[in-house]
C-alpha positions, -999 to +999 in steps of 0.1 A: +383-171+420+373-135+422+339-123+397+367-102+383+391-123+374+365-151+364+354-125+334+388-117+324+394-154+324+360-163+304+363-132+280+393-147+263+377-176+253+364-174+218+334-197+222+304-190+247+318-201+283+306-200+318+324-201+347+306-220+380+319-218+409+318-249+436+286-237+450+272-244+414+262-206+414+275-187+381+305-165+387+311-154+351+299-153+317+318-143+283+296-122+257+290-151+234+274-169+268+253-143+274+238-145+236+226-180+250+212-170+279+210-131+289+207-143+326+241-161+325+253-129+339+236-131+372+246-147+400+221-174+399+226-210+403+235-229+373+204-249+370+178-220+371+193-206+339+203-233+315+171-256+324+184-289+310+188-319+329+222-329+306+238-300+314+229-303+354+240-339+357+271-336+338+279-304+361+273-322+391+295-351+376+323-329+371+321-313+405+322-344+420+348-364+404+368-336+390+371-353+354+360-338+327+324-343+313+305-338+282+266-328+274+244-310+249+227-280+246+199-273+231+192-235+219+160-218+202+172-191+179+137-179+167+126-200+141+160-221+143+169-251+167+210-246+174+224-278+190+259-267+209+283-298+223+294-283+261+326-297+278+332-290+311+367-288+328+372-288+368+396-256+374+412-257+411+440-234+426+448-209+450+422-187+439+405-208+417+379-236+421+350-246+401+341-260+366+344-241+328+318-247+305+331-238+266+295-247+242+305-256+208+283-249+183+278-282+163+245-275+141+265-266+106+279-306+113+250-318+117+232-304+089+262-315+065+259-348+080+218-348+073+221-334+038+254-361+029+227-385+041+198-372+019+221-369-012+236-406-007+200-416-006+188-397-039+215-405-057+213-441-045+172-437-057+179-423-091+199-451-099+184-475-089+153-469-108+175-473-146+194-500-131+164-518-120+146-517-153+178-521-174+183-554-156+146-566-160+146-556-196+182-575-195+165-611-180+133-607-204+157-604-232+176-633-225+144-654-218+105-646-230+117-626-258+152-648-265+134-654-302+113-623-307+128-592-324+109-569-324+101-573-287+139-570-281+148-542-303+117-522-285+136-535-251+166-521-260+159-487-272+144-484-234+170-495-220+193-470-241+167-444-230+174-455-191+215-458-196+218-425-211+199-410-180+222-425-160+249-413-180+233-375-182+233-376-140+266-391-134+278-358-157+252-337-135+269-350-104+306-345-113+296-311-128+282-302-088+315-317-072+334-293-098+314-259-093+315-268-052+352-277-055+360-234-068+328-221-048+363-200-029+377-195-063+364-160-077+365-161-115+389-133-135+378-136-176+360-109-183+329-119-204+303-101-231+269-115-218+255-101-251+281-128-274+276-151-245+235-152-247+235-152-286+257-181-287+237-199-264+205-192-286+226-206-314+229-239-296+197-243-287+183-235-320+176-270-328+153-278-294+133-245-298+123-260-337+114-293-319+093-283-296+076-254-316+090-225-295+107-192-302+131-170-290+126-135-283+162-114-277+171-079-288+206-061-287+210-047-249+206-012-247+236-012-211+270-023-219+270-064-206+304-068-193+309-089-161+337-109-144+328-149-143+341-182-160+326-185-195+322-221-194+301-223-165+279-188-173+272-208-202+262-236-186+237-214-163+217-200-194+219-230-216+199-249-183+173-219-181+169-214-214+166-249-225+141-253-192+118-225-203+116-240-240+109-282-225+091-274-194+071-238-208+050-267-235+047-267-272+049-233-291+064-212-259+080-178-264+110-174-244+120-139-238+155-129-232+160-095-219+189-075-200+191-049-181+214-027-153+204-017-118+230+009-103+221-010-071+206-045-061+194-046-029+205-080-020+242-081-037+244-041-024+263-029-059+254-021-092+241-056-108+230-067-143+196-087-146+189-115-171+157-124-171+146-151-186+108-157-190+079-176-207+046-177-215+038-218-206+020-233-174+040-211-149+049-230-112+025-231-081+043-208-055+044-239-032+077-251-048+092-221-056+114-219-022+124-253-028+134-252-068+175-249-067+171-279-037+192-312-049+168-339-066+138-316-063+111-318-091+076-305-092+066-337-116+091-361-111+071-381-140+074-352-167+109-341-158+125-378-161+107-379-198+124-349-203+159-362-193+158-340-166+183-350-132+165-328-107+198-308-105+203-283-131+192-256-108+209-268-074+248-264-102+228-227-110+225-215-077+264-230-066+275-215-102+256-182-092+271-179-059+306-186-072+304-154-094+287-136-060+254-134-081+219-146-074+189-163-089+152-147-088+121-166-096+090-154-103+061-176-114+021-172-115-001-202-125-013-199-161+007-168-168+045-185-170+075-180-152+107-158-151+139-169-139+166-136-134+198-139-132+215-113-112+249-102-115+274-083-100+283-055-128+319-057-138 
């Protein structure tokens, strides 16, 4: 096959592909190829530019037999490790003779894969913890305390404690599979952040007496119209607001302010910011990164007392991105934390 025809043939593939002739010299490389390995190009042989002993032996194996084979590349992008699957096909004819490599890139399967894993194994931790004590609470009932009271009705007021977290992170968990299920879906209501946020101040009027704290919110001075699904923007600020009160400690002040940006520099158009702050502990900036990850907690302890699932923030951020919007957290020790909201301005 002719180096002409060989890069007419590769270029139409959409996928990196190589073309090696029988000599196991390169003949042709398509522009995705190249990306790999800018030496693809060249007319060098095969195993001084992709140096990995798979991808040699399955070459070899191909030339030899003429079936195909199958390996697996291994590419550094920067700071990311991309793994590609390769097939390679034996191509004879007239004017052709030699093997086609076509790399697949397979990394976004395996990192579904990985994180399907880690969720089936949180999941499977978080209830197994309730569970576990429910049914030791269950046996002690119906033995060493089968005649004492007061021993049981403590019991059971635990183990209503531990069925209702259950209950809170099943709802947590079907919440997720809903907002993931319309992450495509762009929302259509148009929505009055201004009626939204006072209505969620409203229901969270009775928490913020509990726990001694205080809302601080004045009447926008921008108009706060944006286009999202009511339900689940409500959702959003009912979980930061009701965070900042719990996790801010006794007496907080949560501040509720809005304002407009004619341009954000992430989302590129004009954006409204929600910022939600308060004065409690604030978060080392160790976890901030990891905050909206599934089943992350700073104090696992604390935020179970609390009722908390470890993922309010994870249904945020897949709530946030649904509406093409953004969460920005800001957090020093001792001086509290702010959690923004950004928008995309209607």
């Amino acid at each position: 096959m002719s180096a002409t025809l060989a890069k007419s043939f590769v270029h139409g593939i959409p996928m990196p592909s190589v073309f090696v002739g029988s000599n196991k010299r390169i003949i042709a490389a398509n522009e995705g190829a190249l990306t790999l390995n800018p030496k693809a190009d060249e007319t060098s042989p095969f195993v001084l530019v992709f140096r990995q002993p798979g991808l040699t032996e399955a070459l070899d194996s191909c030339l030899a037999n003429g079936t195909e084979q199958r390996a697996i590349y291994h590419h550094h992008d920067g700071p990311l490790n991309v793994r590609y699957n390769v097939t390679f096909s034996r191509v004879t004819g007239e004017e052709v003779d030699g093997v086609l490599l076509c790399f697949t890139d397979v990394t976004h399967l395996q990192q579904a894969d990985k994180m399907r894993r880690d969720f089936v194994a949180n999941v499977s931790h978080e209830l197994r913890t309730p569970l576990t004590a429910i049914l030791g609470f269950i046996e002690t009932i119906q033995g060493p305390a089968r005649g004492d009271p007061e021993a049981q009705q403590r019991f059971l007021t635990t183990m209503s404690a531990e069925a209702s977290r259950m209950n809170r992170l099943v709802g947590d968990l079907l919440s997720l599979s809903r907002v993931e299920e319309e992450a495509r879906m762009r929302p259509t209501s148009a929505i009055d952040l201004d009626q939204l946020l006072r209505s969620v101040l409203r229901n969270l009027e009775t928490v913020a007496e509990e726990n001694g704290g205080q809302f601080l919110y004045d009447t926008p001075d921008v108009p706060t119209s944006v286009t999202g699904d009511p339900d689940q923007l409500l959702q959003v600020f009912t979980n930061l607001i009701e965070n900042a009160l719990k996790y801010g400690g006794q007496g907080t002040q949560v501040s509720i302010k809005v304002s407009f940006v004619a341009r954000d520099h992430v989302l590129r158009k004009p954006a409204l910011l929600i910022a939600i702050s308060d004065n409690g502990p604030g978060i080392d900036a160790v976890h901030l990164p990891r905050l909206t990850e599934r089943f992350y907690r700073i104090d696992s302890h604390r935020s179970r007392e609390m009722g908390g699932t470890g993922l309010g923030l994870a249904i945020v951020k897949h709530i946030l991105n649904r509406h093409r919007g953004r969460l920005q957290v800001e957090s020093t020790l001792g001086q509290g934390s702010t959690f923004t909201v950004i928008l995309p301005k209607k």
